[in-house]
N, C-alpha and C positions, 0 to 999 in steps of 0.2 A: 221731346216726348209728348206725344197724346194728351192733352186734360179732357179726359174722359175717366168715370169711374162706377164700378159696377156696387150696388148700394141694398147692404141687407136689408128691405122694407116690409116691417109690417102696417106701416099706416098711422102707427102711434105716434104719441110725443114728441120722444124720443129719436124714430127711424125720421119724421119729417123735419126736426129740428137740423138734422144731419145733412138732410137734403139741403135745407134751405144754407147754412153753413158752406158745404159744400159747390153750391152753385156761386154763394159771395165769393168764394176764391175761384171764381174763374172755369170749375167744371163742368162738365158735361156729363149727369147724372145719369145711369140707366137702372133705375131702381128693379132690385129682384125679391119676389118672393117667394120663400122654399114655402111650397105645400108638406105640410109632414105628419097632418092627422084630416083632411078635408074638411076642413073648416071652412065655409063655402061663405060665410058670414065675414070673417077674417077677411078672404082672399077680395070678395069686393069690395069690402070697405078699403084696403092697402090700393087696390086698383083706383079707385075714385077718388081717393088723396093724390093720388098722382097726378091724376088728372088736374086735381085741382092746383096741384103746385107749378102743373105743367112740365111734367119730368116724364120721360119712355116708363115703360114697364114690362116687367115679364115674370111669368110665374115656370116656377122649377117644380116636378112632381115628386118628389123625395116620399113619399108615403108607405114605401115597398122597405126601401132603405133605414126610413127611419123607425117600423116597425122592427124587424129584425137587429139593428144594432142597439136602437135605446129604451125600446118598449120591451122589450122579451130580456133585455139585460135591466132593464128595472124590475120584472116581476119574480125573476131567478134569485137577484138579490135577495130580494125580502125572504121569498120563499128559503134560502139558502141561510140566514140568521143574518144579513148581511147588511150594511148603510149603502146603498146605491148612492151618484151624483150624475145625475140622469143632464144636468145641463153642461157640467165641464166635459163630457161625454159628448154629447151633440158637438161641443165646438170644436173639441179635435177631430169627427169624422162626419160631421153633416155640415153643420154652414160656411165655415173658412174653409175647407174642401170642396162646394157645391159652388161657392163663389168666386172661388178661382177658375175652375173649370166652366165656369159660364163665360167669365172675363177672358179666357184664354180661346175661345169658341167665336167671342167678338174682336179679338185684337186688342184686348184693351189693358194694361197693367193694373190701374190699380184697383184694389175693393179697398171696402168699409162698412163697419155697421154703426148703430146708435149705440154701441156698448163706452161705456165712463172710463176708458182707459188713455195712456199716452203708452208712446213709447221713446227710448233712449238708446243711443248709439253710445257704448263705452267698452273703450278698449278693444276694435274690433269687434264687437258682437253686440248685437239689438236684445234690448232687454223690455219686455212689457213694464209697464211705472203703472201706479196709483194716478189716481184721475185727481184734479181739482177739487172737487164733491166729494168728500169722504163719504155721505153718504150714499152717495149712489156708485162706489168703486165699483166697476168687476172686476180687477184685475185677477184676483181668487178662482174665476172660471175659465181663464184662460193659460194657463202655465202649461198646458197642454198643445201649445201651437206652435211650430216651429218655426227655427227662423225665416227661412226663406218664406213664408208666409208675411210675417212680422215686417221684412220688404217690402213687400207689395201694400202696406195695409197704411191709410190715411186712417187720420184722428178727431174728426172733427168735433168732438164731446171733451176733448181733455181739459178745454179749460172752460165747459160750460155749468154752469148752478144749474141743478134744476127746479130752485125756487123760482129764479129770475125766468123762464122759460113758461113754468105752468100758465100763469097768466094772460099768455097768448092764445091761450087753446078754449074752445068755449066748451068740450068733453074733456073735462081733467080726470076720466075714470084711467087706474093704468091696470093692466092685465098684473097677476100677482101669481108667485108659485107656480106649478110645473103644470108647462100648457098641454097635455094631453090630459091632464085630470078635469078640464073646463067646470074648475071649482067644488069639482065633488070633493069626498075624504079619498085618500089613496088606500084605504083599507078596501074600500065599495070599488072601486076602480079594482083592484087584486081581486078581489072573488070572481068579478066578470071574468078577469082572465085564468080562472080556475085554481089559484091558489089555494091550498089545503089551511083552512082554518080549524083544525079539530081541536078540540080544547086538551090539555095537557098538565104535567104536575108542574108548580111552582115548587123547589128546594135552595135550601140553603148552602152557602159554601162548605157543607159536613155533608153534602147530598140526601140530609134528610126532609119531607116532604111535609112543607106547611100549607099550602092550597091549590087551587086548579086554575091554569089560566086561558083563554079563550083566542087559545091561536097564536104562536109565535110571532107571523109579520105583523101584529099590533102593535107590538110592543117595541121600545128604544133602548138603545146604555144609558143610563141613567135617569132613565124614566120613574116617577114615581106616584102621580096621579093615576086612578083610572085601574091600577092593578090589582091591590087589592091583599096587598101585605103591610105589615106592622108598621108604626110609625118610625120615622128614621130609617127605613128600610129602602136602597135603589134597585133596578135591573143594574146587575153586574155582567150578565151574561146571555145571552142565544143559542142554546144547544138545540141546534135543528136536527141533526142526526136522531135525538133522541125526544125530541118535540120537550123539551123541558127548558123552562124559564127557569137563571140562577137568578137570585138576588143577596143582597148582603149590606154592608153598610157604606157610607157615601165615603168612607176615606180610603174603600179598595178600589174607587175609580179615577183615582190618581196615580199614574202611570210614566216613568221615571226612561224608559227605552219605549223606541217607537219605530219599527222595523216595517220598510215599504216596496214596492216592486212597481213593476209599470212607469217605471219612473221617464221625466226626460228633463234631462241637466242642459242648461247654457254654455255651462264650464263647470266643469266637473273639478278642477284643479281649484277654483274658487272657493265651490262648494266645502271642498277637506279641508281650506287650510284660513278661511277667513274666520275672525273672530266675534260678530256681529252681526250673525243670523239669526233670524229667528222667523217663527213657524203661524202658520194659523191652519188649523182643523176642521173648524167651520166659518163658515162668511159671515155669520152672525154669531154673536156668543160668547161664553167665557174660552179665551185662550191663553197657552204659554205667553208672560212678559219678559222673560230673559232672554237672553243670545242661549242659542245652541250649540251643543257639536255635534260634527257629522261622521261617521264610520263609513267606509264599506263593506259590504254583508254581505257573501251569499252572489244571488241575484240584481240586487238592492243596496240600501244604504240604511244604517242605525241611527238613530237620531237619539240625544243623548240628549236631556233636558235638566236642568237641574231646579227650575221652575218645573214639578208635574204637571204636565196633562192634562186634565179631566176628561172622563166617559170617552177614551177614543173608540172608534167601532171598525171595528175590520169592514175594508168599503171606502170609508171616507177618504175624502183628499188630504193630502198636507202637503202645504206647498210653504218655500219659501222663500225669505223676501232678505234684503240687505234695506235699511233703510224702507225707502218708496218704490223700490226694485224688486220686479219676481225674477227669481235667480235658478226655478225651479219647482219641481212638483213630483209625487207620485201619490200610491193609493197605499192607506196604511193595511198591511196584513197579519202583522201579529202586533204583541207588543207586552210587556211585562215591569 
């Protein structure tokens, strides 16, 4: 087979650390960068690292694409009471998609990006793994990839620190949070794109009204700075239909069933019948520490904790993991 390999690049750290990894085994690198907000600053800096590492390059126009599936589905969200993941989103239909199709355009099988994962072959099926680096995992943004993807896909981050890395780079800034906001608030970002901020009642779980709040998408489940209710008081809820913020107290945001759609299982027969799942909600943050159980629901699957929850938000991901193993993911939609 070919050692040639088509290489998520934006220039950073990360993407070049990959490269340069990638080349010590032997490959023949054609770094790619997807364009997906014109970011003209980005694309030649990604360009001139190449250069400089001495690696091909090409740039992908994904701007049209990535408007319509992850910008317009970030702003519907908020706008809808909703937790968008605007990056697990991208990777199941903008970059592990864009990057195969460019590899399959050149002849070439494999891609890769600078993302802190492995992977594992068990039992007949490839499973994404936790990275080296606890703290630089993604495996949380990727459960969304399927296998024959997972195939094609070299690792050259899985067993890299990125302490041991920074210090080769003489720009150790790294891009942070969700890059079409280029660092503004994503409140400012949502007004440009026309999102209705009108101020609205704040009520209590008896739907009686204790103050006004200044726009739905500001606001989070479990939020409690910045709002502007009694002390010991969280956002419980998002009713956008009726533009009113519920709030109530922090032990109604622990959450006992957690019911999700969109999902995509490895093994689903796994999923039902193993006894040492367990979940994570957000990438960062307080999560379930016990084993789960799994139902199926509906559409979906029940997720049955007897570790609650906290603050889940219709929206968010819950994926989960065996071990160092993502075994799975979907988006949670209800939950009680």
């Amino acid at each position: 087979m070919d050692k040639s390999v088509v290489l998520g690049f934006s220039g950073g750290i990360d993407s070049c650390t990959a490269a340069q990894h990638l080349r010590n085994e032997g490959y023949r690198v054609v770094a790619l960068t997807i364009n997906t907000t014109n970011d003209h600053k980005l694309l030649e800096t990604a360009k001139l690292k190449a250069q400089e590492i001495g690696i091909e390059w090409l740039e992908y126009d994904a701007t049209e694409q990535f408007k319509q599936d992850i910008v317009d589905y970030f702003t519907s969200s908020y706008a809808n009471g909703c937790t968008p993941a605007p990056c697990t989103l991208c990777n199941t239909r903008i970059k592990w998609p864009i990057l195969c199709k460019v590899a399959n355009s050149l002849g070439i099988y494999h891609i890769a990006t600078g993302h802190y994962l492995d992977i594992v072959e068990r039992d007949g099926h490839l499973y994404i793994a936790r990275a080296l680096d606890s703290n630089k995992d993604q495996s949380y943004y990727l459960w969304g990839v399927d296998e024959e993807t997972l195939r094609r896909m070299l690792t050259p981050m899985r067993q890299v620190l990125k302490s041991d890395i920074r210090e080769n780079f003489t720009n150790k800034k790294e891009s942070m949070g969700i890059c079409f906001l280029n660092g503004s608030h994503y409140t400012e970002f949502l007004k440009s794109q026309g999102v209705d901020f009108s101020a609205g009642d704040i009520v209590n779980n008896r739907s009686q009204i204790i103050g006004q709040h200044n726009g739905i998408a500001r606001y989070t489940i479990g939020q409690r700075r910045g709002v502007g209710i009694p002390e010991g008081m969280r956002v419980t809820g998002l009713d956008a239909t009726n533009n009113r913020l519920i709030v109530g107290d922090n032990n109604e945001l622990y959450k006992q069933k957690l019911y999700i759609n969109e999902s995509r299982i490895t093994n689903p027969e796994e999923l039902l019948s193993a006894d040492d799942i367990t979940i994570m909600i957000r990438g960062i943050g307080r999560n379930p520490e016990h084993p789960v159980k799994v139902k199926q629901h509906a559409n979906g699957y029940c997720v049955i904790c007897d570790d609650p929850a906290w603050a889940p938000a219709v929206g968010q991901p819950l994926v989960f993991y065996r071990k160092n193993l993502v075994i799975g993911g979907g988006i949670i939609c209800s939950f009680e």
